[in-house]
Residue frames as qw, qx, qy, qz and C-alpha x, y, z in Angstrom:
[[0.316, -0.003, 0.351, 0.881, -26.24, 3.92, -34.56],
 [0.248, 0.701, 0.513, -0.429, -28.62, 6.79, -35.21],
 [0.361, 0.043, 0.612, 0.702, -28.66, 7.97, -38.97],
 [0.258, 0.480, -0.028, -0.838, -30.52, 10.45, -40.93],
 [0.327, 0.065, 0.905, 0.265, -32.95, 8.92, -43.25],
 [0.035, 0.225, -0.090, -0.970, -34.69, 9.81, -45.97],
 [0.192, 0.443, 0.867, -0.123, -38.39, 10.19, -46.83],
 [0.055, -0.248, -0.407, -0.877, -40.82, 11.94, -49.11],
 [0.490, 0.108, 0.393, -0.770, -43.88, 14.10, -46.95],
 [0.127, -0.336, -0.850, -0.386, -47.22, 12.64, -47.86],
 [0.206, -0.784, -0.562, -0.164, -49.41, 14.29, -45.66],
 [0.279, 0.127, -0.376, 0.874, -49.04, 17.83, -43.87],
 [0.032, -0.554, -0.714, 0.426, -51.49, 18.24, -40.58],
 [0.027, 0.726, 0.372, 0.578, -54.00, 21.16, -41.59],
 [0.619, -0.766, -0.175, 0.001, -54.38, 21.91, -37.60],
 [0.433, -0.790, 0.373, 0.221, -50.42, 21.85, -37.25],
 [0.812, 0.564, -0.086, 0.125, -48.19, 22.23, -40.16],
 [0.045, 0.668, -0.738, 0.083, -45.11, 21.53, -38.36],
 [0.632, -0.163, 0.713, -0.257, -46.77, 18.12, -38.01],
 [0.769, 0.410, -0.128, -0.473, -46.78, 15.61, -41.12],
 [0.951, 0.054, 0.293, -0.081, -46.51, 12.05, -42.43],
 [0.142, 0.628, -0.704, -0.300, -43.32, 11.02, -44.35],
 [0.990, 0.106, 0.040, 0.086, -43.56, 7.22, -46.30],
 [0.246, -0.641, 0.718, 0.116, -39.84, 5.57, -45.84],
 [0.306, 0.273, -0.811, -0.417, -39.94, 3.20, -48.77],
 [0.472, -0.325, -0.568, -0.591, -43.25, 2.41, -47.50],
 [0.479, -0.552, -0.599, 0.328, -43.37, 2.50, -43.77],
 [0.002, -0.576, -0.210, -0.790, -44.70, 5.87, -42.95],
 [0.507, -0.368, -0.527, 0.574, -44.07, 7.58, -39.89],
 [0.049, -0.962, -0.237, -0.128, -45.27, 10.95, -38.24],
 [0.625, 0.134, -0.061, 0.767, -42.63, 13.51, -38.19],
 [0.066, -0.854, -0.147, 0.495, -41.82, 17.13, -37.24],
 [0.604, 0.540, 0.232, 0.538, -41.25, 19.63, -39.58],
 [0.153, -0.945, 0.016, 0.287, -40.21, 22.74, -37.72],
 [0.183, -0.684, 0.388, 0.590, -36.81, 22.96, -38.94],
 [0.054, 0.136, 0.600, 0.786, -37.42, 22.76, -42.64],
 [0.386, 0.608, 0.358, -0.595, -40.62, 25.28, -42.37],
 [0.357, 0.542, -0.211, -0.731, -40.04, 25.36, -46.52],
 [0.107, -0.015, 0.976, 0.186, -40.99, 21.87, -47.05],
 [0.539, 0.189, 0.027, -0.820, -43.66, 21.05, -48.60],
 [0.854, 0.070, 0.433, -0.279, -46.42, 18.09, -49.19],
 [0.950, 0.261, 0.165, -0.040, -43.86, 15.72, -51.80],
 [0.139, 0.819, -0.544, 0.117, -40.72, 16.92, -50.66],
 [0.847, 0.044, -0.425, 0.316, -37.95, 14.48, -49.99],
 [0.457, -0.823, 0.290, -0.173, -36.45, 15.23, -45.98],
 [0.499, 0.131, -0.784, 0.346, -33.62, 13.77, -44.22],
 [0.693, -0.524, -0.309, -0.388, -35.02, 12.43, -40.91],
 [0.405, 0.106, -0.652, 0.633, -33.52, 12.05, -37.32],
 [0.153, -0.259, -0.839, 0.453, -35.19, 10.72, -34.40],
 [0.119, 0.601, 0.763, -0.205, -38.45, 11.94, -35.67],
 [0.015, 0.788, 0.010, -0.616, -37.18, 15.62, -36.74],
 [0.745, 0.554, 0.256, 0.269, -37.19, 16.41, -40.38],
 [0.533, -0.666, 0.052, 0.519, -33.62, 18.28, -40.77],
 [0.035, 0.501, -0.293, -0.813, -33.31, 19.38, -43.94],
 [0.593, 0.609, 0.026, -0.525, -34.41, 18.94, -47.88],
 [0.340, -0.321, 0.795, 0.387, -32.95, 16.63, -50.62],
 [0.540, 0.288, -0.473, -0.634, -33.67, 16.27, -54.10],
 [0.823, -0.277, 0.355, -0.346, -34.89, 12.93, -55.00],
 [0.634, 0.556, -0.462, 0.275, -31.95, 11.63, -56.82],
 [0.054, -0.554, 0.689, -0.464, -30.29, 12.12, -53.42],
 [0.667, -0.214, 0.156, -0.696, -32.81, 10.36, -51.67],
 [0.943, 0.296, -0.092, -0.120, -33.01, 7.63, -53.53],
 [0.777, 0.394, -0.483, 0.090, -29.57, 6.78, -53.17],
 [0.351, -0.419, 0.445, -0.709, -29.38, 7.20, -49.80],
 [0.796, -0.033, 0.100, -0.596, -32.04, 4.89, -49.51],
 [0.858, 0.338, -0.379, -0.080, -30.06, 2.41, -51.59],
 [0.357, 0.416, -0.697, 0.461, -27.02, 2.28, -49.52],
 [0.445, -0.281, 0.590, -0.612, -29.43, 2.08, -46.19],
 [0.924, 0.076, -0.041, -0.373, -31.20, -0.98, -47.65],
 [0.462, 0.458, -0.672, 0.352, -26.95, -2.40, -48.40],
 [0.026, -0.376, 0.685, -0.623, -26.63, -2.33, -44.59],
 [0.442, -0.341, -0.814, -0.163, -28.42, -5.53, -43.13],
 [0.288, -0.749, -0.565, 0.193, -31.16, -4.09, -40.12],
 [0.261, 0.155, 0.065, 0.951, -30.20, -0.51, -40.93],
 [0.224, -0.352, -0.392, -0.820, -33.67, 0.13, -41.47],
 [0.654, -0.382, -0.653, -0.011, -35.47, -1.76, -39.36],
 [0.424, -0.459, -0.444, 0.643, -33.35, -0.10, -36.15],
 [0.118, -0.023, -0.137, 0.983, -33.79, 2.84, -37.47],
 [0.490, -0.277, -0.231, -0.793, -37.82, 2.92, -38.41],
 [0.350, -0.170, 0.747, -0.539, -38.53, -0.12, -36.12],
 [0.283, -0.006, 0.914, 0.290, -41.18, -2.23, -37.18],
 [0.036, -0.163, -0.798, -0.579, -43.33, -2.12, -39.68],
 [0.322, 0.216, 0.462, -0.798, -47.21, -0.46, -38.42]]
């Protein structure tokens, strides 16, 4: 199953700001940001297969988050393991 998941930026590359770090309730992967060029460095994204795809408050986020934690290896298949 391949799901949209959601994460708040932490870092955007200086060299390439379509390139930047997202923390998923602490596992923090590198991500594209081309298609949300108006994110910015503590926005909340939805994620898919590495591509940030749009914006969400963090209210949304956060519950999102809640229902993906509900769902037993949800996470796990989708971020893989832990780095």
């Amino acid at each position: 199953m391949c799901l949209g998941v959601p994460g708040r930026i932490v870092a955007i590359d200086a060299d390439d700001p379509w390139l930047g770090t997202v923390d998923f309730d602490g596992v923090r992967r590198p991500v594209c940001l081309a298609y949300t060029p108006e994110a910015r460095l503590g926005d909340h994204v939805i994620v898919h297969v590495g591509f940030a795809i749009s914006r969400v408050d963090e209210e949304e986020a956060a519950r999102t988050f809640a229902v993906l934690r509900a769902i037993p290896g949800a996470l796990a298949g989708e971020l893989g393991p832990e780095r």
